[in-house]
C-alpha positions as CSV (number, residue, x, y, z in Angstrom):
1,X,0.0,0.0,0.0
2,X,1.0,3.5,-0.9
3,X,0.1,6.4,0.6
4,X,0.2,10.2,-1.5
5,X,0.2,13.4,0.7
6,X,-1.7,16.2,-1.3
7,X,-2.4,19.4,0.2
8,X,-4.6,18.6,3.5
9,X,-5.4,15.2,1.9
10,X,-4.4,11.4,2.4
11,X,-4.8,9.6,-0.8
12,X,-4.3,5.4,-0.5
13,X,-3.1,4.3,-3.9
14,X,-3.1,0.7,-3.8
15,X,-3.5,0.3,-7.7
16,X,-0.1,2.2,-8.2
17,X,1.7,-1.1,-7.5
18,X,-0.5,-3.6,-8.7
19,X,-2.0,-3.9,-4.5
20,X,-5.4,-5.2,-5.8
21,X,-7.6,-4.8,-2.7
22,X,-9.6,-7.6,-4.2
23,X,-6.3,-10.2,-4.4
24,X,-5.8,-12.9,-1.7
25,X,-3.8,-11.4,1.1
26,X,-0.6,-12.9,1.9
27,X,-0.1,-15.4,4.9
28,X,-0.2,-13.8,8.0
29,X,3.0,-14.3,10.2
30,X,2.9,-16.4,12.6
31,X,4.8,-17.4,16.0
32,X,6.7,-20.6,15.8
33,X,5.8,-22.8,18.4
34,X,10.0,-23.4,19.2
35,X,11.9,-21.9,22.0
36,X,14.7,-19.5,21.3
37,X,17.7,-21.4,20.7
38,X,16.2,-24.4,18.9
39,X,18.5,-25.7,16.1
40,X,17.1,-26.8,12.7
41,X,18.9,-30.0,11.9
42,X,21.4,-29.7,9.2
43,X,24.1,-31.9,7.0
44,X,27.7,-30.6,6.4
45,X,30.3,-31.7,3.9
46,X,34.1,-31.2,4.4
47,X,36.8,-31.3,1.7
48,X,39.9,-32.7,2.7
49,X,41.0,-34.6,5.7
50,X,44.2,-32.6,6.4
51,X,45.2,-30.7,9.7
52,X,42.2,-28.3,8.4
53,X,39.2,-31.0,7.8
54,X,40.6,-32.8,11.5
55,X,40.5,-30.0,13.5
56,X,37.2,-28.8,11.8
57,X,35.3,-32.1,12.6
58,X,36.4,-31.5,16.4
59,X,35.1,-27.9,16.6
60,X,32.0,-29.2,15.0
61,X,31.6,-31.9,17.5
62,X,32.0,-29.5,20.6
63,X,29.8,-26.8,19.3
64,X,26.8,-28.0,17.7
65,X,24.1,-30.1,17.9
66,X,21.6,-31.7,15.4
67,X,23.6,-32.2,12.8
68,X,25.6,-34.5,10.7
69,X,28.9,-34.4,8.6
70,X,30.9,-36.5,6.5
71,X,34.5,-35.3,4.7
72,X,35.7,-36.5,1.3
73,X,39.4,-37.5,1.1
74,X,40.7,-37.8,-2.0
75,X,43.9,-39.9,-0.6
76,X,44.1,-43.2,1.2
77,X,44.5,-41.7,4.8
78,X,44.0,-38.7,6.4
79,X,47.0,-36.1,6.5
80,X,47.0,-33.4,3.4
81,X,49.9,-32.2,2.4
82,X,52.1,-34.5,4.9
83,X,50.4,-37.6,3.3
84,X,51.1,-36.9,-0.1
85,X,54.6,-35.5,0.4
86,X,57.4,-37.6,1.3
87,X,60.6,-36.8,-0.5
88,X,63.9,-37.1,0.9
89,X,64.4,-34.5,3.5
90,X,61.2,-33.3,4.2
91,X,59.7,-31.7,6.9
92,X,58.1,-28.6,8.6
93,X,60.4,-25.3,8.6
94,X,58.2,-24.5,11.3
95,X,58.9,-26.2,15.2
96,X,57.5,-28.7,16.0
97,X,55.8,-27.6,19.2
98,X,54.2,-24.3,17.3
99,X,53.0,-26.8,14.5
100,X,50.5,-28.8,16.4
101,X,46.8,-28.7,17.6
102,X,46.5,-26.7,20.7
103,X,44.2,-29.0,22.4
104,X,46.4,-32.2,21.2
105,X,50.2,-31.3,22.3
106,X,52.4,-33.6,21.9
107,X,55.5,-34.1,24.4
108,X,57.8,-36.7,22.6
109,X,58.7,-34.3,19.0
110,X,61.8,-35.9,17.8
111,X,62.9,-33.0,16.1
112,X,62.7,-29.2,16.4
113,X,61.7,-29.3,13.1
114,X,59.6,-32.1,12.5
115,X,59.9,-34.5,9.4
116,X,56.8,-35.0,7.3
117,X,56.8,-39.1,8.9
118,X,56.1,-37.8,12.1
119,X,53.7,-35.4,11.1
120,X,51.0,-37.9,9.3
121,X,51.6,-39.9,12.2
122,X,50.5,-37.3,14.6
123,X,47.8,-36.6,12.6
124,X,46.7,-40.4,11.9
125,X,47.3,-40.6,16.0
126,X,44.7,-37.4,16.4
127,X,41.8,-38.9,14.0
128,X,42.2,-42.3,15.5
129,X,42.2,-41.2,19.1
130,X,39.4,-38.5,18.4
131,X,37.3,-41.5,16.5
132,X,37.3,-38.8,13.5
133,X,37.3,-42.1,11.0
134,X,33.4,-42.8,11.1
135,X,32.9,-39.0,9.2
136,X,35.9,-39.6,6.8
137,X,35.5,-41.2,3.4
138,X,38.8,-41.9,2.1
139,X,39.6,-42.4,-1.6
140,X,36.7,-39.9,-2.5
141,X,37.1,-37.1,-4.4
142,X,34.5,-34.5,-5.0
143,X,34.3,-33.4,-9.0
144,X,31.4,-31.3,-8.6
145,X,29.5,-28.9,-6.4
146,X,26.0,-27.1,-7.7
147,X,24.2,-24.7,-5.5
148,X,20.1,-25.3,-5.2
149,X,18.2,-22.2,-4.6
150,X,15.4,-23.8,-3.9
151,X,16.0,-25.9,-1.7
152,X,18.8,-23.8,0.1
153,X,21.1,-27.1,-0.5
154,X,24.9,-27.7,-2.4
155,X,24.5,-31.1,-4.6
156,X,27.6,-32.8,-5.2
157,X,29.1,-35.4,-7.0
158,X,32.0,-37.7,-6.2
159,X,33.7,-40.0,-7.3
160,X,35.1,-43.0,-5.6
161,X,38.5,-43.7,-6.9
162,X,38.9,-47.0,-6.1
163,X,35.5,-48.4,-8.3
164,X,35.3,-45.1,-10.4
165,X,31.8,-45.1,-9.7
166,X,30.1,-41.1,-9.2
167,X,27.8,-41.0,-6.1
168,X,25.6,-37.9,-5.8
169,X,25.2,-36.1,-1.8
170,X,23.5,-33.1,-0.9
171,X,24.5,-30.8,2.0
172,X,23.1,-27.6,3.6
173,X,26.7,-26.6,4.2
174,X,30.3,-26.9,2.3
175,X,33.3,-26.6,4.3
176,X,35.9,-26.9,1.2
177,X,39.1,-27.8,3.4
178,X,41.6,-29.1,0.3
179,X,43.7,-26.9,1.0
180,X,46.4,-24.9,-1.5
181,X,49.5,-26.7,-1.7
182,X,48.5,-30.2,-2.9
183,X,47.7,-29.8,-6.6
184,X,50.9,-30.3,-7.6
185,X,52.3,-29.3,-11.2
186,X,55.1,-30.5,-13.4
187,X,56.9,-27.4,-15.2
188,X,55.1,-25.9,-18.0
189,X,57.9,-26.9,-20.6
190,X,57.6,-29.2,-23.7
191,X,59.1,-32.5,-24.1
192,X,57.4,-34.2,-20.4
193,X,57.2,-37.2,-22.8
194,X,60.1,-36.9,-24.6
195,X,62.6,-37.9,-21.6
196,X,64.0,-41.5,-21.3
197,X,65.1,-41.1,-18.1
198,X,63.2,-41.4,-14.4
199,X,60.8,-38.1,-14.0
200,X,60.1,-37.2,-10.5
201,X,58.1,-34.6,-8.5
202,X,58.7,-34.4,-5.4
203,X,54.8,-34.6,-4.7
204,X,54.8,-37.7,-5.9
205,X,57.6,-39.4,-4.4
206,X,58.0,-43.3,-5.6
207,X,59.6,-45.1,-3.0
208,X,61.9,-47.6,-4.8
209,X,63.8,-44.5,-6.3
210,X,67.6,-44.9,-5.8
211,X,70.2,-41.8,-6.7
212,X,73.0,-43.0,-6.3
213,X,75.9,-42.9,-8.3
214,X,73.8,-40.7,-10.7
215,X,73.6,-38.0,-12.3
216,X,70.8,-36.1,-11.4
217,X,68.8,-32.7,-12.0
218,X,66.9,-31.0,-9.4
219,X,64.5,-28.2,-10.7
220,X,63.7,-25.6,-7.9
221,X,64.9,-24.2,-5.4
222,X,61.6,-23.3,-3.5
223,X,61.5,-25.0,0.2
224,X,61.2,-28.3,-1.6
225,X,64.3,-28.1,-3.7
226,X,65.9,-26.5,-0.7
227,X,65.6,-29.7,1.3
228,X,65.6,-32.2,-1.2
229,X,69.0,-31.2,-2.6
230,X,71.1,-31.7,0.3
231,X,69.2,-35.2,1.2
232,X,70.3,-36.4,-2.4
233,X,73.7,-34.9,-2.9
234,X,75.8,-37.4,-0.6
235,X,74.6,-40.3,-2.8
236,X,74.4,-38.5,-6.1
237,X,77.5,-38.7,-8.8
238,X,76.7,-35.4,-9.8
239,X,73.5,-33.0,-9.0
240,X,72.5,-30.3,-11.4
241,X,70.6,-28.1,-9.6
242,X,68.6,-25.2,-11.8
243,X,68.0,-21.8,-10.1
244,X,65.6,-19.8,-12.6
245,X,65.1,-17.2,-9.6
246,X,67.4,-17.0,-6.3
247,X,65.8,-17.4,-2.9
248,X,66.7,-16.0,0.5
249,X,67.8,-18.7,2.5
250,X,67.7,-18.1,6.6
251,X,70.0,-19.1,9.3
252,X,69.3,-21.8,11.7
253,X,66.0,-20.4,13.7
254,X,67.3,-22.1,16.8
255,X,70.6,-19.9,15.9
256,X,68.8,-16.4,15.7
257,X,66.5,-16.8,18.4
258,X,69.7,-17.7,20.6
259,X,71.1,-14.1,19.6
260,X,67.7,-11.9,19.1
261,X,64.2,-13.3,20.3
262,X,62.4,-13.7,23.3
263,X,62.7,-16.9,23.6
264,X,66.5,-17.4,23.9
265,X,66.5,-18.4,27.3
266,X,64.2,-20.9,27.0
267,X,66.1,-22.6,24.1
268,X,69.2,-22.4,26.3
269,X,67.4,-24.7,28.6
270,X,66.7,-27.4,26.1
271,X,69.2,-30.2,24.7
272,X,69.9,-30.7,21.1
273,X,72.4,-32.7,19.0
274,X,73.4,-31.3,15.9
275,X,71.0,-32.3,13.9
276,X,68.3,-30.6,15.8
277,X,67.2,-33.8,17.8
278,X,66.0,-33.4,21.0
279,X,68.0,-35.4,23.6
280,X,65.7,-37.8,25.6
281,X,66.3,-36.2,29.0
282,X,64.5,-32.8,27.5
283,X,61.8,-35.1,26.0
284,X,61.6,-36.6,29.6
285,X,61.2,-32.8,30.9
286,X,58.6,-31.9,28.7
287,X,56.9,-34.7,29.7
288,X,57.4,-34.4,33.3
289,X,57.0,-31.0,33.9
290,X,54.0,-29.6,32.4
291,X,54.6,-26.2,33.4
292,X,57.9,-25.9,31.6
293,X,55.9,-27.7,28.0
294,X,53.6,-24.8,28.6
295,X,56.3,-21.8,28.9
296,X,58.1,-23.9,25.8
297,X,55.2,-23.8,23.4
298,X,54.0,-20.3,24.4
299,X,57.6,-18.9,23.6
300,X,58.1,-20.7,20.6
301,X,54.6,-19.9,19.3
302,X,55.8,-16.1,20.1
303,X,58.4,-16.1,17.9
304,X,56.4,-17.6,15.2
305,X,54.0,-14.8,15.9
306,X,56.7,-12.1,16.0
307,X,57.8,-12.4,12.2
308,X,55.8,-9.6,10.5
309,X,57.9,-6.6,11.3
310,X,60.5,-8.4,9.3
311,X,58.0,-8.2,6.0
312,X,57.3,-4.4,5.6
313,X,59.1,-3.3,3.1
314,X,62.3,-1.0,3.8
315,X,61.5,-0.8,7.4
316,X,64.6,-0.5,9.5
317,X,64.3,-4.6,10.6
318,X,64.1,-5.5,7.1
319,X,66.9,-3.7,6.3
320,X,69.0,-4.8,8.8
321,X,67.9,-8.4,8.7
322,X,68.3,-8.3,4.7
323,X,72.0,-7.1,5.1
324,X,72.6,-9.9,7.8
325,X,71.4,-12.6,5.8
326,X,73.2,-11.5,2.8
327,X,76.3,-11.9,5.3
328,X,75.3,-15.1,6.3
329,X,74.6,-16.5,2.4
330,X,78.2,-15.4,1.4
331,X,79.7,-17.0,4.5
332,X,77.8,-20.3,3.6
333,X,78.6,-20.0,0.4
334,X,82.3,-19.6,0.8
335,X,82.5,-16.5,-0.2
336,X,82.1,-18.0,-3.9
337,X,82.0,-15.1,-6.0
338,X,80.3,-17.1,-9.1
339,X,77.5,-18.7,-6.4
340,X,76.9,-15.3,-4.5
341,X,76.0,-14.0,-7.9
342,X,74.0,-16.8,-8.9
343,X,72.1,-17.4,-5.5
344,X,71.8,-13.9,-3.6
345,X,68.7,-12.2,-4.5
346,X,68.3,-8.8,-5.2
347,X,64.9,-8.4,-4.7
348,X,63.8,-7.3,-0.9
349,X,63.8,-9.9,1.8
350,X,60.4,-11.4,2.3
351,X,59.1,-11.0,-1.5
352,X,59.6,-14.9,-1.4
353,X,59.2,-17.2,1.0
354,X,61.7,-17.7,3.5
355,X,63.4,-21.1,4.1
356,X,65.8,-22.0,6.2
357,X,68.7,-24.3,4.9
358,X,72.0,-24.0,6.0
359,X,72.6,-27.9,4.5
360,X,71.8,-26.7,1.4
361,X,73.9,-23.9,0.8
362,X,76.7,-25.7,2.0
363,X,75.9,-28.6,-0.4
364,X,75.9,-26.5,-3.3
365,X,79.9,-25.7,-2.8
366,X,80.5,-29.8,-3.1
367,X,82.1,-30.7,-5.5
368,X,79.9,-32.9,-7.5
369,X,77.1,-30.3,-7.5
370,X,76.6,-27.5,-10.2
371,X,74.2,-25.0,-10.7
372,X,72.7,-23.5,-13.7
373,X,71.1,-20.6,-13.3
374,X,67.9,-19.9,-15.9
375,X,64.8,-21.6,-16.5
376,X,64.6,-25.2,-18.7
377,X,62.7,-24.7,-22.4
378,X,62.4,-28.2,-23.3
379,X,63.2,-31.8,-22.1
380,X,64.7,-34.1,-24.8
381,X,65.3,-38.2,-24.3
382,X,68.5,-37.4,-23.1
383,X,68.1,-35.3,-20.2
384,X,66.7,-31.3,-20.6
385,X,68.0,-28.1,-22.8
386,X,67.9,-24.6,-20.5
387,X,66.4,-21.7,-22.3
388,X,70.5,-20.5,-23.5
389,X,70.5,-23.7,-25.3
390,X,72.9,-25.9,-23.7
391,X,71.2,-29.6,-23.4
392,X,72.5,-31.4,-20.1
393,X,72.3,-35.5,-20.1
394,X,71.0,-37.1,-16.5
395,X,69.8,-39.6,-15.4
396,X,66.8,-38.7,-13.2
397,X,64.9,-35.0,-13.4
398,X,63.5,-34.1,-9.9
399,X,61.1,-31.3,-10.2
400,X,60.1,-29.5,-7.4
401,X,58.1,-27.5,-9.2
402,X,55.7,-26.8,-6.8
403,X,51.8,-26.4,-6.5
404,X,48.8,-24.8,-8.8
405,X,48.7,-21.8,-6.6
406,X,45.8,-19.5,-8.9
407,X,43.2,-20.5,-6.0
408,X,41.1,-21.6,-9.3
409,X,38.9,-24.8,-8.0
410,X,40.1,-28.0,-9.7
411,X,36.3,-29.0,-10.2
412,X,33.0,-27.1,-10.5
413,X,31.8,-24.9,-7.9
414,X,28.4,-23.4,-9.5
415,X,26.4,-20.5,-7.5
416,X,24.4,-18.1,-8.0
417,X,26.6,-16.2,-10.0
418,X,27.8,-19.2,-12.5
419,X,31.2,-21.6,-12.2
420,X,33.7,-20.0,-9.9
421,X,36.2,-21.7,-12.1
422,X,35.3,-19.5,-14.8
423,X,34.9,-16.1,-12.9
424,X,38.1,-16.7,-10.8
425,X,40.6,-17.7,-14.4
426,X,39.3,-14.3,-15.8
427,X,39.7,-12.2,-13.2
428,X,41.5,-11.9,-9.6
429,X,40.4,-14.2,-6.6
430,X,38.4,-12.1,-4.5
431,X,37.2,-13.8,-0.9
432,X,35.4,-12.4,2.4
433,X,38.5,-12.5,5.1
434,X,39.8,-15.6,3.5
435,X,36.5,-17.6,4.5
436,X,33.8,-17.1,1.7
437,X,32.9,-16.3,-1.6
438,X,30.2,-13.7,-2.9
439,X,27.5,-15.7,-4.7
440,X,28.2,-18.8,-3.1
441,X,25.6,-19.5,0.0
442,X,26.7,-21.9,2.9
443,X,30.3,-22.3,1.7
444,X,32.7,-21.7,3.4
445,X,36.8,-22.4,3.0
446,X,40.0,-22.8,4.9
447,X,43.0,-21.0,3.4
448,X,41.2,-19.0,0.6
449,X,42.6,-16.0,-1.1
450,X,44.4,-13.9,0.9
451,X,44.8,-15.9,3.7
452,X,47.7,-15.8,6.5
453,X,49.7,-19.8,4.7
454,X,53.1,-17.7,5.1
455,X,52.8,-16.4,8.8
456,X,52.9,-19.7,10.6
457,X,51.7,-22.9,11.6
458,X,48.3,-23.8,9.7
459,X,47.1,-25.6,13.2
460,X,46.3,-22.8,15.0
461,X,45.6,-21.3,11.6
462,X,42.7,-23.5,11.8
463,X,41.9,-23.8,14.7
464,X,40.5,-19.7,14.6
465,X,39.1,-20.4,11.1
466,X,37.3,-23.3,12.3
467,X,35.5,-21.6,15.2
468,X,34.6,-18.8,13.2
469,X,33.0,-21.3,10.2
470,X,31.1,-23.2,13.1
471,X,30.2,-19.8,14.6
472,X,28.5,-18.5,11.1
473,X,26.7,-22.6,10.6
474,X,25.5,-22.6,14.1
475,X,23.8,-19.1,13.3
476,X,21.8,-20.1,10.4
477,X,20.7,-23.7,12.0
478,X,19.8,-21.3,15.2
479,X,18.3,-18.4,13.8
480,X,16.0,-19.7,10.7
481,X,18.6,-18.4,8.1
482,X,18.3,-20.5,5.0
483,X,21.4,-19.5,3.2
484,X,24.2,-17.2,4.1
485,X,26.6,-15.6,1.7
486,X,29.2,-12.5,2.3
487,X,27.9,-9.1,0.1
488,X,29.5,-8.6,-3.2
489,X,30.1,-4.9,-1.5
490,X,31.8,-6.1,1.6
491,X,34.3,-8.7,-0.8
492,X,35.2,-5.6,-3.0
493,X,36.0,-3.2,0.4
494,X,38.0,-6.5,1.6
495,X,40.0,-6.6,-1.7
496,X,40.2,-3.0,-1.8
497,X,41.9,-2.5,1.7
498,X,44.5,-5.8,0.7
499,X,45.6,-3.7,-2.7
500,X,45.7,-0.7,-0.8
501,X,48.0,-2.2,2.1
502,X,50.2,-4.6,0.0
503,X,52.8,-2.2,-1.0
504,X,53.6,-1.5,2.3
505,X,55.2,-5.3,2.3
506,X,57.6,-6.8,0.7
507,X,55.5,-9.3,-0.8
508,X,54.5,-7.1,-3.2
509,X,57.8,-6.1,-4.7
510,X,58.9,-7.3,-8.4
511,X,60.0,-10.6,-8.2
512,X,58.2,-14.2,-8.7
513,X,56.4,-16.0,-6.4
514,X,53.7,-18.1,-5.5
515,X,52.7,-15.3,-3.4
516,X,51.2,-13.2,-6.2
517,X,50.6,-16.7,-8.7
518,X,53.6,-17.7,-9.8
519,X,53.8,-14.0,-11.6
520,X,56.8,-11.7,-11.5
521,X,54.7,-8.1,-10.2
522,X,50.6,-7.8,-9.5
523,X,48.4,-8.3,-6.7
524,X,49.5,-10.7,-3.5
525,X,46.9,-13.3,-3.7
526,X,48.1,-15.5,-1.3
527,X,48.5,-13.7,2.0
528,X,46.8,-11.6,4.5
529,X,47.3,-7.8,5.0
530,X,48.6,-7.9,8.5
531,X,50.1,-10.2,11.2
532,X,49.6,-13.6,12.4
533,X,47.5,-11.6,15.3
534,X,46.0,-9.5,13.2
535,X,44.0,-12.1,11.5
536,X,43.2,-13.5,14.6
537,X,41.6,-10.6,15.9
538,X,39.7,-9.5,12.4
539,X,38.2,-13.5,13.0
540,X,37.3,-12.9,16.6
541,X,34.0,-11.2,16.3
542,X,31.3,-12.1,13.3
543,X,30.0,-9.0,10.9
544,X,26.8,-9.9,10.5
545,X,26.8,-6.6,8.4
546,X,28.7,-8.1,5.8
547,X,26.4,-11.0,5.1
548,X,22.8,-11.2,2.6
549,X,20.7,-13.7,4.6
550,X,17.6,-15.9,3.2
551,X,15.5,-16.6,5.9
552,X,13.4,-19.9,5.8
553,X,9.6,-19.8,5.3
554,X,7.9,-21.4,8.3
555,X,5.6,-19.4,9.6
556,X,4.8,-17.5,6.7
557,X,7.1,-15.0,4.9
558,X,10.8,-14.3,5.7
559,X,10.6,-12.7,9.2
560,X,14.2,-12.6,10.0
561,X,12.3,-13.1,14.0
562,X,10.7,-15.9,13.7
563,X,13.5,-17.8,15.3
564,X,12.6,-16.2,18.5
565,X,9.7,-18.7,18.9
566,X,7.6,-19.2,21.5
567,X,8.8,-17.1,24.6
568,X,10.9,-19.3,26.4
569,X,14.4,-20.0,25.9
570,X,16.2,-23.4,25.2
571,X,18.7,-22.5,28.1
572,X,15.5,-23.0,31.0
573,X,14.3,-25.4,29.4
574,X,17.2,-27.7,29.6
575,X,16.9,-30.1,32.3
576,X,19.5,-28.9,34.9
577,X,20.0,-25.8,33.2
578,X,21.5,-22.6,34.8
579,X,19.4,-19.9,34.5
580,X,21.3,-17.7,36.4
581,X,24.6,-17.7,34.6
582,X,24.8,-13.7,33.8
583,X,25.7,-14.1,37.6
584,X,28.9,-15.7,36.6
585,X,29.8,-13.7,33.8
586,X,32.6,-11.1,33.7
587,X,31.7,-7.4,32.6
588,X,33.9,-7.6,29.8
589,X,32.5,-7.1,26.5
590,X,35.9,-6.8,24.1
């Protein structure tokens, strides 16, 4: 009904809108015979049964109620990334006892730095301890996801690798935990089939695989060819290690804390070999003395925390820590004029990831390693021909080559606003505070764009993602919210504050990385625009402002109230419930 002011006179106008007075009136609202609080009972599906899908099933477990979930694993066991790689020499460059569940520490770490063994094992240990293996299908791999209006649900399609049969499952909620570096890639050069020779990636590690006394090419020197090369160049009869951009390569953590972080004097209080093995009478202490684990993990996880100063670009620290590890590179090096050249990057500190590797640096002054410094343009059936021509003959080609790091899905994800696979290979990934995607309802993602994968350890990473997820499901099954989706409006500000803010780091300067795509200069697509803490904090508190809600239909209409029901409250109606708990409660509100 509209109403038209003229002069003195109030004129109703229903006919200007088409209000026929004669047309059936809509349903009136009406109350919802439910108490406040009542949950709406609702099916989840989880991609990926890494340290992201585990911890995510836990959350769920503790936080809700009436609903059910079951995660797709595309491998054979639970564990991401530390199932699938297991090349010589790998494991986490970040410690051990900052890159582990909060609520699962472990005591017995072999290593400060733990090798990717002993990680799948912690987290086979954590899903079969938790009983996580009931929700987790293994050997599934989802190849399609297709939002229903309608119905407010995502229909998917999987396929089970072992009989190759495609089952269909529907879901009010996607929690897409695959993570980003497991698609891995071979190097976009021609020829893949061309070589007569073994052709590894490091991904894809096949066990049986002996180097020795051969000659052999390592492509990369990301953190995989970092620690693969010094695992293979003992054995090797000669390593040819291809550089087609240097990388800064870090001191020993343990080293540098010792001199400059806070937690110095608790490393002085710890026993390590020189390998970075924990002796077994501070293993003993950690289990003994949970007071002293808890100061140990908080100070390590510190320092973890305290690495962004380091990344903005010409501050004073990243000067001064650019000019000592430029010292410390030459030192390692030899002072090899020829290597310095080849290996010492020019571009700011940080721009790349940061590895540490003194084993590697010192392997690349053996004498049965060389390095060629340029990118490959071919392989041939003898070995591969680099881009000035010259065509080396090996053996064996390692490529760590890395991941498909575009953030593009690797199957369908249709909303409302078409494929994201299409939208996202045409223009730059945009996402709501790493989390969600305009135009995709009820989806949600660990480790989207712009999210914090270089500031630390991905556990407690996801550990804050996962509340906040569980937070935004338990609000729709709560609240009579259909379907849930961050704003087009609020992704744009988002993307608009990262592009304003990434020059300030060193991320963004020229040089390639997987940071910004794999490209040379443009937008950082991989990180987030502020600390380890910062994201924390941005996480802590849900903006409901930022979200477009569809609100279910009982009761008539799309009163986004009707969820307050009957009167009463779920809390007294609970059998043993306290009803006075605002008793208990602090006065803080932030």
């Amino acid at each position: 009904m509209v109403i038209e002011m003229s002069g003195n006179r109030l004129t109703r106008l229903d006919h200007a809108f088409g209000d026929d007075p004669s047309s059936p009136e809509p349903p009136r609202y009406t109350v919802r015979e439910q108490p406040l609080g009542s949950t709406r009972h609702i099916r989840i599906i989880g991609i990926g049964a890494g340290a992201s899908g585990l911890n995510m099933l836990r959350t769920l477990w503790l936080n809700l109620t009436d609903y059910e979930v079951t995660i797709y694993e595309k491998n054979a066991d639970v564990g991401g990334t530390w199932f699938e790689n297991r090349y010589p020499g790998c494991r986490c460059d970040i410690p051990s006892h900052s890159y582990q569940f909060s609520w699962r520490p472990k005591h017995d770490w072999e290593n400060f730095f733990s090798s990717a063994e002993e990680i799948g094992d912690y987290l086979r240990q954590v899903c079969d301890e938790e009983k996580m293996g009931d929700s987790i299908k293994t050997l599934h791999q989802v190849v399609s996801a297709r939002w229903n209006e309608k119905d407010g649900l995502w229909n998917l399609e999987i396929q089970n690798l072992q009989t190759g049969e495609v089952i269909k499952d529907s879901a009010h909620f996607v929690v897409d935990g695959s993570g980003i570096l497991n698609n891995w890639k071979w190097p976009d050069v021609e020829g893949l089939q061309d070589y007569q020779g073994t052709l590894i990636h490091t991904a894809r590690w096949p066990k049986d695989f002996d180097h020795t006394d051969k000659v052999v090419a390592v492509i990369g020197n990301g953190s995989t060819g970092i620690q693969v090369l010094p695992a293979l160049q003992p054995g090797a009869q000669k390593l040819i290690h291809i550089v087609r951009t240097p990388t800064w390569v870090l001191p020993p953590r343990i080293q540098a804390w010792k001199i400059m972080g806070q937690a110095g004097e608790l490393l002085n209080k710890i026993e390590l070999d020189e390998k970075e093995n924990f002796s077994q009478n501070t293993i003993e202490k950690f289990k003994s003395d949970p007071e002293f684990y808890r100061t140990f993990v908080k100070g390590i996880e510190a320092e973890v925390n305290n690495t962004f100063p380091i990344i903005e670009k010409n501050s004073r620290i990243n000067l001064y820590a650019q000019s000592k590890v430029t010292e410390y590179m030459t030192a390692m090096l030899g002072g090899d004029e020829k290597l310095c050249k080849q290996l010492i990057p020019s571009y700011p500190l940080g721009c790349r990831r940061m590895t540490p590797g003194h084993t590697y640096l010192q392997a690349l002054t053996k004498p049965n390693v060389e390095v060629k410094r340029g990118g490959v343009s071919r392989l041939v059936p003898e070995g591969l021909e680099l881009e000035s021509g010259e065509v080396i003959k090996v053996d064996a080609i390692i490529c760590a080559t890395g991941f498909e790091t575009s953030f593009c899905p690797r199957f369908p994800i249709v909303g409302r606003n078409g494929n994201l696979q299409d939208s996202w290979k045409k223009e730059v990934p945009k996402a709501y505070m790493s989390c969600a995607v305009a135009g995709l309802p009820n989806y949600f993602t660990f480790l989207g764009p712009n999210a914090p994968i270089g500031h630390g350890s991905v556990f407690t990473l996801s550990e804050h993602i996962a509340k906040y997820i569980t937070a935004a499901i338990h609000k729709c099954q709560t609240e009579g919210i259909k379907s849930m989706a961050p704003s087009q409006a609020a992704v744009d500000d988002y993307f608009e504050h990262i592009s304003a803010f990434m020059p300030r780091t060193a991320w963004s300067a020229e040089g390639r990385s997987w940071f910004k795509g794999g490209r040379q200069d443009g937008p950082v697509t991989a990180l987030h625009p502020g600390s380890r803490i910062h994201f924390f904090d941005m996480l802590q508190r849900f903006r409901g402002e930022d979200w477009e809600y569809v609100y279910d239909n009982a009761g008539g209409g799309q009163n986004r109230f009707a969820y307050l029901g009957n009167g009463y409250s779920t809390r007294e109606l609970e059998k043993g419930g306290d009803t006075t708990w605002y008793l208990d409660a602090p006065a803080r509100v932030v």
